[in-house]
C-alpha positions in Angstrom: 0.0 0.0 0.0 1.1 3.5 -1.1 0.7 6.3 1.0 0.8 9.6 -0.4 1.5 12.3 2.3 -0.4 14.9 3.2 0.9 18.3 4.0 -2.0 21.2 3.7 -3.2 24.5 5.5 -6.7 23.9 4.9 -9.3 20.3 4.9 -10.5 21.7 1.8 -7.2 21.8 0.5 -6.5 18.6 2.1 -9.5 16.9 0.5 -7.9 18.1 -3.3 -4.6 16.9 -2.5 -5.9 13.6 -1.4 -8.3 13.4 -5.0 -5.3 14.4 -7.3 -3.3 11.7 -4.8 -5.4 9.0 -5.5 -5.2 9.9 -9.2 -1.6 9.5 -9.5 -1.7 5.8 -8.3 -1.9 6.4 -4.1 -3.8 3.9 -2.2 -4.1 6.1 0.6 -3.1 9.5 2.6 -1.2 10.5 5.4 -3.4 13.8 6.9 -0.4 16.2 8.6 -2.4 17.7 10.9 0.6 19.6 12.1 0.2 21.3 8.8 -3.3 23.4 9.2 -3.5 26.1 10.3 -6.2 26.2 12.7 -7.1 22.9 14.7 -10.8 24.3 14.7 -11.0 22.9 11.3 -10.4 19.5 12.7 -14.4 18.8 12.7 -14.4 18.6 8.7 -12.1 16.2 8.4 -14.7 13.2 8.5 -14.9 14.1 4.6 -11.3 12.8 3.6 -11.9 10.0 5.9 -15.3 9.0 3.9 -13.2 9.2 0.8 -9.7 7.6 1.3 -7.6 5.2 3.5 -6.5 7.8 5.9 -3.9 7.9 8.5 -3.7 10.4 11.0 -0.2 12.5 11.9 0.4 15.0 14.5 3.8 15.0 14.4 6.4 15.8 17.1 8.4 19.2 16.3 11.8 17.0 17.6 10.7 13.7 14.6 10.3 16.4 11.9 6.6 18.3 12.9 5.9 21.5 11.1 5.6 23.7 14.5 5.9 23.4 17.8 2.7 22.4 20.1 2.1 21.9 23.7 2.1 18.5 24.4 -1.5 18.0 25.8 -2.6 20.0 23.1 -1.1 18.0 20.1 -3.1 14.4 21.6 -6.3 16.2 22.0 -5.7 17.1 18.3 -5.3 13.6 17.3 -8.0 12.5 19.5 -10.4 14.6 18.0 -9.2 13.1 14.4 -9.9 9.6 15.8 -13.8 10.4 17.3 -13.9 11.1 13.2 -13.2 7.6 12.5 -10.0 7.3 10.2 -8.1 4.2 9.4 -5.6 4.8 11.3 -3.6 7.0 13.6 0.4 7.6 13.6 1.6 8.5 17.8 5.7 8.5 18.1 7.1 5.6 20.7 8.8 9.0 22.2 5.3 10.5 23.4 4.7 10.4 27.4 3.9 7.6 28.1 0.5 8.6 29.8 -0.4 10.4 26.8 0.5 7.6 24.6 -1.9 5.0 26.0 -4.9 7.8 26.5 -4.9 8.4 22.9 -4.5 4.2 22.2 -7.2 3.4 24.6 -9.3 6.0 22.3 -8.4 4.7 19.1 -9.1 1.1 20.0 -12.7 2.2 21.5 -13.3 4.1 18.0 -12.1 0.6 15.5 -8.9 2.6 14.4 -5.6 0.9 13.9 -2.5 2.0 15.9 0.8 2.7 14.3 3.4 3.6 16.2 6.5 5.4 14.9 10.2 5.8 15.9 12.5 8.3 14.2 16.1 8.9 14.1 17.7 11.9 12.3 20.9 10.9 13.5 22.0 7.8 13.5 20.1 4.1 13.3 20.4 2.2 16.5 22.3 -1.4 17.0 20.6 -4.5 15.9 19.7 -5.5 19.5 17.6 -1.9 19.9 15.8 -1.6 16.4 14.4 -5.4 17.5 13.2 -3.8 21.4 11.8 -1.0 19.5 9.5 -3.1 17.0 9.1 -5.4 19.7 7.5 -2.4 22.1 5.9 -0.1 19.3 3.6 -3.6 18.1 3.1 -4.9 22.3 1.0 -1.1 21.9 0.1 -0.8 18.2 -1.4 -2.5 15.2 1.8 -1.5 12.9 5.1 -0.3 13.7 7.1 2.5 11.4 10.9 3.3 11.9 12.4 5.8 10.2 16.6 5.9 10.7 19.5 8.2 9.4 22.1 5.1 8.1 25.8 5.6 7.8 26.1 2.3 6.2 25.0 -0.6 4.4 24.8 -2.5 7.5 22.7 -0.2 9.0 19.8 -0.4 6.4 20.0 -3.9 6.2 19.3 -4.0 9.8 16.0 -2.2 9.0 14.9 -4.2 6.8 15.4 -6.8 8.9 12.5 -5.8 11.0 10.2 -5.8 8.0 11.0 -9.4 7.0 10.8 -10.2 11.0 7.6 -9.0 11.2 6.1 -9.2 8.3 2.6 -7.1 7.3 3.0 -5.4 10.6 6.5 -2.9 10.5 7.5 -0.6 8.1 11.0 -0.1 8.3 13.5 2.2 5.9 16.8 4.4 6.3 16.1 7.9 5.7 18.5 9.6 2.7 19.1 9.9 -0.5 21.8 7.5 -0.5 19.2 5.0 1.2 16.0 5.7 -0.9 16.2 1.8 -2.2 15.3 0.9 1.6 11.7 2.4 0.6 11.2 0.3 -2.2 13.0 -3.1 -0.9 10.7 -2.8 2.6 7.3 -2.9 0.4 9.0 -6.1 -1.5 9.9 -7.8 1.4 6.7 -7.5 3.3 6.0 -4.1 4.6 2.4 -2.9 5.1 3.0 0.4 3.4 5.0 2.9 2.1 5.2 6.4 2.3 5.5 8.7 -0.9 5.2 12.4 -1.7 2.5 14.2 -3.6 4.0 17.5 -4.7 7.8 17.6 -2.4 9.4 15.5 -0.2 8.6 15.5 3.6 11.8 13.2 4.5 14.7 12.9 3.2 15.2 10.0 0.2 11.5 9.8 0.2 10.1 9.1 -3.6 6.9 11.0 -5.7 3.7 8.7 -6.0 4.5 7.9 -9.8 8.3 6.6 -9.1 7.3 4.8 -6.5 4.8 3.2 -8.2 7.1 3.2 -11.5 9.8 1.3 -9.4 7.6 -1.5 -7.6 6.6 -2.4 -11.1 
């Protein structure tokens, strides 16, 4: 599954981006809800949801958000989203933990899967971590994604490892240019989706819609 992400200051320009996504091949949307501008518009969301696979993203500013929120304020975001009924909802392993489990406990009340994300800008952990950290995000969440900075080979290889460990439940890919390929080979080897971009890239390495789809051919 292709996800096309997301990133808009309006639903209604939301709800086009996610039509002219599904048009170029997406089998889905990531919704950044870090991206609008006003969280009041958070009611009319429902509409993309009706329409299209959707996850749900607030990200963290420190795992690559678009601004800074208080804390309390970004998970009473989200759990508005979920009340709406998407398909799923994105939280970061690196959210309090209190939080963390509020917003799960909602999601699971409301039928919406639970992925729960990692991100590294800096480096990729050792073998022994990346396995505790897939191991903890799925004891929580329907999916796992983790998202690493690789210096080497090794280190994307160890990602991948994940995906083939766990198949149809982690996405796993090194972020990069150099590591793109890690995108593409995770979907192969069993990963439940994929992330691509509709206009720009949100993440380093990360591939348009039509070369994604191009590539997996």
């Amino acid at each position: 599954m292709i996800i096309a992400v997301i990133n808009a200051k309006t639903i209604q320009e939301a709800l086009a981006h996610a039509r002219l996504a599904k048009a170029r091949g997406a089998d889905g949307v990531e919704l950044r809800i870090d991206a609008l501008d006003d969280y009041e518009e958070i009611h009319a969301i429902s509409e993309i949801f009706n329409e299209f696979k959707t996850v749900v993203t607030n990200r963290r500013k420190e795992e690559g958000g678009l601004k800074a929120q208080e804390e309390i304020k970004r998970i009473e975001a989200l759990e508005k989203a979920v009340l709406l009924k998407p398909w799923a909802i994105d939280i970061e392993m690196a959210t309090e933990k209190k939080l963390r489990q509020r917003l799960e406990k909602t999601a699971r009340e409301n039928d919406v899967k639970i992925i729960v994300s990692h991100h590294d800008f800096r480096k990729t952990p050792s073998k022994n971590t990346l396995k505790k950290i897939a191991e903890t995000a799925l004891a929580e969440g329907d999916f796992a994604k983790i998202a690493c900075s690789a210096s080497t080979r090794e280190d994307a290889e160890n990602l991948l490892c994940l995906v083939e460990k766990h198949p149809g439940k982690v996405t796993a890919f090194a972020l990069g240019e150099k590591f793109s390929w890690t995108r593409l080979e995770s979907l192969r080897i069993g990963a439940p989706f994929g992330y691509a971009f509709l206009q720009e890239e949100n993440a380093p390495g990360q591939l348009s819609i039509e070369e994604m789809i191009r590539q997996l051919k």
